[in-house]
N, C-alpha and C positions, 0 to 999 in steps of 0.2 A: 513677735514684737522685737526680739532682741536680735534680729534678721537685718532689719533697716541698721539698728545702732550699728552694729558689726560692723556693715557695708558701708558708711557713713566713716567709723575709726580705720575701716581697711584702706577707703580714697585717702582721707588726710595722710596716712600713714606713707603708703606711695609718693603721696606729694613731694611731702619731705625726703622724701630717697630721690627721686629724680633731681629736687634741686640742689642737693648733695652733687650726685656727678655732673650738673651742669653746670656749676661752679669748680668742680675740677674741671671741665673740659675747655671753661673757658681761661683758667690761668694753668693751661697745658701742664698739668697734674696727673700723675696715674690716677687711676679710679681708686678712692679710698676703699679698703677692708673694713670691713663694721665690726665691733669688737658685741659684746652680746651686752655689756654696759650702753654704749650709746645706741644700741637696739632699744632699748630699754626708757633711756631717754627722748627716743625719737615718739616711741610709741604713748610715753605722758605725754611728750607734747603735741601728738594724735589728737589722744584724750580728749587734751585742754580745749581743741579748734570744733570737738562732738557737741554743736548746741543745745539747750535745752530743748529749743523749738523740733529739732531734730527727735527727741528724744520721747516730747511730747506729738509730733506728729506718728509716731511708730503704733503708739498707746491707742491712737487713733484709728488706725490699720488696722490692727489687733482686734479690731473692735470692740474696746473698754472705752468706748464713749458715746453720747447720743448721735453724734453727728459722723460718725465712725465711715457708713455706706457716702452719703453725700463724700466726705472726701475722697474715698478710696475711689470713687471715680472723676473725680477731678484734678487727679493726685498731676503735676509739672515737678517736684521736684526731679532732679540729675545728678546728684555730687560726684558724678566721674567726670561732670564737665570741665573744670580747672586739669584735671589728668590728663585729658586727652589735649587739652591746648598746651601741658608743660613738654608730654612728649612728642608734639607737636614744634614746639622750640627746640629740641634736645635733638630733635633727627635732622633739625633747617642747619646747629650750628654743627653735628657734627659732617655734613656735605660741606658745608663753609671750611671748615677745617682741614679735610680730606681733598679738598680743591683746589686749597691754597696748598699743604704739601708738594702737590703734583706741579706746582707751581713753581716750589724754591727749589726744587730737586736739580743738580746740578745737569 
């Protein structure tokens, strides 16, 4: 059960770090150093974004519930999906950025 949650707190968690460096890269910032405090706070506010549905779909998995088999084959949920479309942006602007370089270069 606590497989889903995990994986559930580990996507949000990434979330939040990629759009950390896509917000330094878009106001041409070094890549921030994370201190083990704002690790910390990234990761409540992981936490906070874990819904209960999430929580209660796992229980469901696990199968502690009647309806347990029906779902687990019907299962659509993806929460890597937002992840794979942030560093899907984060690799468009860092070629944008890398492009435009090659551009001002005297």
């Amino acid at each position: 059960m606590d497989q889903g949650v995990i994986r559930s707190l580990k996507a949000h968690y990434r979330i939040l770090i990629v759009q950390l460096f896509i917000r330094a890269v878009d106001s041409n910032q070094p890549l921030p150093k994370l201190s083990i405090l704002s690790a910390i706070h990234m990761l409540t506010a992981a936490w906070d974004k874990v819904s209960d549905i999430t929580v209660h779909n796992c229980f469901k998995r696990a199968g502690i519930s009647k309806a347990s088999q029906e779902y687990a084959i019907n299962d659509t949920e993806y929460p890597f999906k937002e992840l794979e479309e942030e560093f899907d942006n984060l690799r468009e602007r860092q070629q944008d950025h890398a492009h435009l370089k090659l551009m001002l270069k005297p």
